[in-house]
C-alpha positions as CSV (number, residue, x, y, z in Angstrom):
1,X,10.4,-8.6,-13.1
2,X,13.1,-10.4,-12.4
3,X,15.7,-10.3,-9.4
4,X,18.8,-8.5,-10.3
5,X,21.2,-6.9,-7.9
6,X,21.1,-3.3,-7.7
7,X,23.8,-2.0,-6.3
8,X,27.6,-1.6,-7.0
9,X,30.5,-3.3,-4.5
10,X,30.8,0.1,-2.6
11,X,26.9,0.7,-3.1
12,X,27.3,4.3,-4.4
13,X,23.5,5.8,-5.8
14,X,25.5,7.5,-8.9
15,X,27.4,4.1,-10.2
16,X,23.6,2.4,-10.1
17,X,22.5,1.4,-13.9
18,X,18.9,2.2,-14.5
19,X,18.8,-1.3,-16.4
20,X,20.4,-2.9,-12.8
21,X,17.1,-1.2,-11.4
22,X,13.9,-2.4,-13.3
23,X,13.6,-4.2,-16.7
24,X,10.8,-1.2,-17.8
25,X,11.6,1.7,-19.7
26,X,12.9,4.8,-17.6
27,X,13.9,6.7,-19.9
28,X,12.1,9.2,-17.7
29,X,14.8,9.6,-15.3
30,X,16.6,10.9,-18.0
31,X,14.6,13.3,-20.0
32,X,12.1,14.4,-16.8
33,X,14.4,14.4,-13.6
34,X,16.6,16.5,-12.1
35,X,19.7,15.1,-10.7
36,X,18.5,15.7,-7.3
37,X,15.6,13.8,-8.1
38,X,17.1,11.5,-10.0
39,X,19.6,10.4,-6.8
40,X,16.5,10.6,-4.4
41,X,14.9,7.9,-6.8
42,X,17.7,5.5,-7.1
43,X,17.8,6.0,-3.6
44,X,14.4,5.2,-2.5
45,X,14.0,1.8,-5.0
46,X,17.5,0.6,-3.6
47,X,15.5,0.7,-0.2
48,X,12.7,-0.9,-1.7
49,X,14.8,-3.7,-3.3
50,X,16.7,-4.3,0.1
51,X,13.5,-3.8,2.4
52,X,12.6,-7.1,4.8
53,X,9.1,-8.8,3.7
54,X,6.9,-8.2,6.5
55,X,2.8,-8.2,7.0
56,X,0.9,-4.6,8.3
57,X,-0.3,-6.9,11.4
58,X,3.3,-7.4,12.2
59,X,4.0,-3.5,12.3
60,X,1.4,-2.8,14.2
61,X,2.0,-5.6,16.3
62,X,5.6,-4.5,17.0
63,X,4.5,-1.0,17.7
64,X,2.8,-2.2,20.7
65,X,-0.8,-2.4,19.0
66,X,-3.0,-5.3,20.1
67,X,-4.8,-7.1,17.3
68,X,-7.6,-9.4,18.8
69,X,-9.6,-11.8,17.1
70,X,-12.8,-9.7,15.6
71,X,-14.8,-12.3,17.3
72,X,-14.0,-11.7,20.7
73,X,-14.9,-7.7,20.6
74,X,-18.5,-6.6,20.4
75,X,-19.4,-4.1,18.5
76,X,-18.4,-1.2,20.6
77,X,-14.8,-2.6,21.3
78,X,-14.1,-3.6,17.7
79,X,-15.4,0.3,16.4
80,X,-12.6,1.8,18.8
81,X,-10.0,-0.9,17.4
82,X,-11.0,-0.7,14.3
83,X,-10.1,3.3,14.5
84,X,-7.0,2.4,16.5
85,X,-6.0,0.4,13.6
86,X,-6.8,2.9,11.2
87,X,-4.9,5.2,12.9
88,X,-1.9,3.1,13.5
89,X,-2.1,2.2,9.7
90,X,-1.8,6.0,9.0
91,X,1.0,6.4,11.2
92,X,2.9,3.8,9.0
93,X,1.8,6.1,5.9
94,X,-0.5,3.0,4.8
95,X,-4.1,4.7,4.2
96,X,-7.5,2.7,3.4
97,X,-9.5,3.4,0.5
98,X,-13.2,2.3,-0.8
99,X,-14.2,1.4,2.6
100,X,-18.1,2.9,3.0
101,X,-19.7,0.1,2.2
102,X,-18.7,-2.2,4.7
103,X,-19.8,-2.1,8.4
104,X,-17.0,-1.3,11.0
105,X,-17.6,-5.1,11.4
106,X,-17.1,-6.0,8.3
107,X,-13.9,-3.8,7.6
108,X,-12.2,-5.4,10.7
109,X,-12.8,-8.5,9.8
110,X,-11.4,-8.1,6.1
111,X,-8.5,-6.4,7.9
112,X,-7.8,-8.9,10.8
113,X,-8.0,-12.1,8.6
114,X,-6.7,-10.9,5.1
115,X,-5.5,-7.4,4.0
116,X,-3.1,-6.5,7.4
117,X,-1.5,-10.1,6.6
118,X,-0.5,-9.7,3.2
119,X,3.2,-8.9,3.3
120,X,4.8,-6.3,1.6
121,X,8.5,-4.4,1.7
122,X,8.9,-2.5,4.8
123,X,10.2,0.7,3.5
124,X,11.3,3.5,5.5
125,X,8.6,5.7,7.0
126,X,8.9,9.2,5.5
127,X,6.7,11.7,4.1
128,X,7.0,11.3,0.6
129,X,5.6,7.9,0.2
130,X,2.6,6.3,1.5
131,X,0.9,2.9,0.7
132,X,-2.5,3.1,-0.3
133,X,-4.6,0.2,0.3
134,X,-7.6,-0.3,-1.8
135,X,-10.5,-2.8,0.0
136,X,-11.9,-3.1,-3.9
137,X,-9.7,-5.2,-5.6
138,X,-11.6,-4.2,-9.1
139,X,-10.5,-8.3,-10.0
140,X,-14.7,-9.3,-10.1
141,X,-17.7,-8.1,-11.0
142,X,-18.6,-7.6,-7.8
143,X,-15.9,-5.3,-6.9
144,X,-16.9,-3.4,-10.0
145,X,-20.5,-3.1,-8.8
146,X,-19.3,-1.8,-5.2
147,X,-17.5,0.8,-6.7
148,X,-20.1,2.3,-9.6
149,X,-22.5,1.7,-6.5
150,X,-21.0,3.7,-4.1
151,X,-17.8,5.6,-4.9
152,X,-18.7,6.4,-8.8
153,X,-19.6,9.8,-10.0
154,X,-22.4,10.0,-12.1
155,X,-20.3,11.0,-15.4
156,X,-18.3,7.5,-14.2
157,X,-21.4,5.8,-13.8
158,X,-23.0,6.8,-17.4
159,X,-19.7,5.9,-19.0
160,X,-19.8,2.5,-17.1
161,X,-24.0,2.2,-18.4
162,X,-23.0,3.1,-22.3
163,X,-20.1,1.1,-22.6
């Protein structure tokens, strides 16, 4: 995608250009949207566009949350920080998925040294959006396995088998 400004001079939602927005097809806005909806939209990716880069571990970080080093907690520290994170990451309408087969441990660990410091656009907290953060990243066989393993329904599963 490439970067093109989205906004007008005076920055007025109605005067943005769909084509200003995206270089996909949203032809949707159109046909399927109220103008209501249409104007909430254009305003929410013209937040997105304009949003600071910024990692989850800096949020919670600036909210006051301590992150130590998962190797300086035993096991019943790094459980209750592990559900302190978890809760702060929910706070910040960012919620974990595929996350039963890994030990609180573990999960802190992938947390502390990778998936809180990706960065990402630091939109505005409301309740219409959320971030969902998927621990399977489905790129490896592997990840694949973990998931027909232990978050597959059979039908899934026998789908997965015949094909």
């Amino acid at each position: 995608m490439s970067k093109k400004p989205i906004a007008t001079k005076n920055s007025q939602h109605s005067q943005l250009k769909d084509e200003d927005l995206m270089d996909n097809d949203l032809s949707f806005l159109d046909s399927e949207m109220s103008p209501e909806l249409r104007e909430q939209f254009m305003d929410s990716m013209l937040k997105y566009e304009n949003a600071e880069w910024v990692s989850s571990f800096t949020l919670l970080e600036q909210g006051g949350m301590a992150l130590p080093a998962p190797d300086t907690l035993d096991d019943t520290q790094l459980s209750a920080k592990l559900w302190e994170v978890i809760r702060g990451l929910a706070m910040l309408r960012m919620f974990l998925h595929n996350t039963d087969h890994l030990s609180d441990r573990e999960l802190y660990e992938d947390l502390w040294h990778d998936l809180l410091r990706e960065e990402g656009q630091a939109t505005p907290i409301d309740a219409d959006s959320a971030w969902h953060l998927d621990i399977l990243g489905y790129e490896s066989s592997e990840d694949n396995a973990l998931y027909l393993r232990y978050y597959a329904d059979e039908e899934t599963r026998q789908y997965w088998a015949k094909d």
